[in-house]
Steps between C-alpha positions, in 0.01 A plus 500: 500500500537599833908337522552671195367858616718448831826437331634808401427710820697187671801543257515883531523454916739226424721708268482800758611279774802425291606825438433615834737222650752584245511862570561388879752290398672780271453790748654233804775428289588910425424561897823182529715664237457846585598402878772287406651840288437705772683277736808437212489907525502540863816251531662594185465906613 
């Protein structure tokens, strides 16, 4: 009774943990791309 009651709470953490390391992932890979355009900008200007 007890496993069962603790599950979900454990699954919505879990699931929130996910999506918070794939918006860090996401946002790091925009911060990459937008300085590699900037840079391809600069040199290209």
């Amino acid at each position: 009774m007890l496993l069962v009651a603790a599950k979900p709470p454990l699954r919505v953490f879990f699931f929130d943990a996910e999506m918070v390391i794939l918006l860090l992932i996401i946002s790091h890979c925009m911060n990459i791309l937008a300085e590699k355009l900037l840079v391809w900008l600069f040199v290209n200007h």
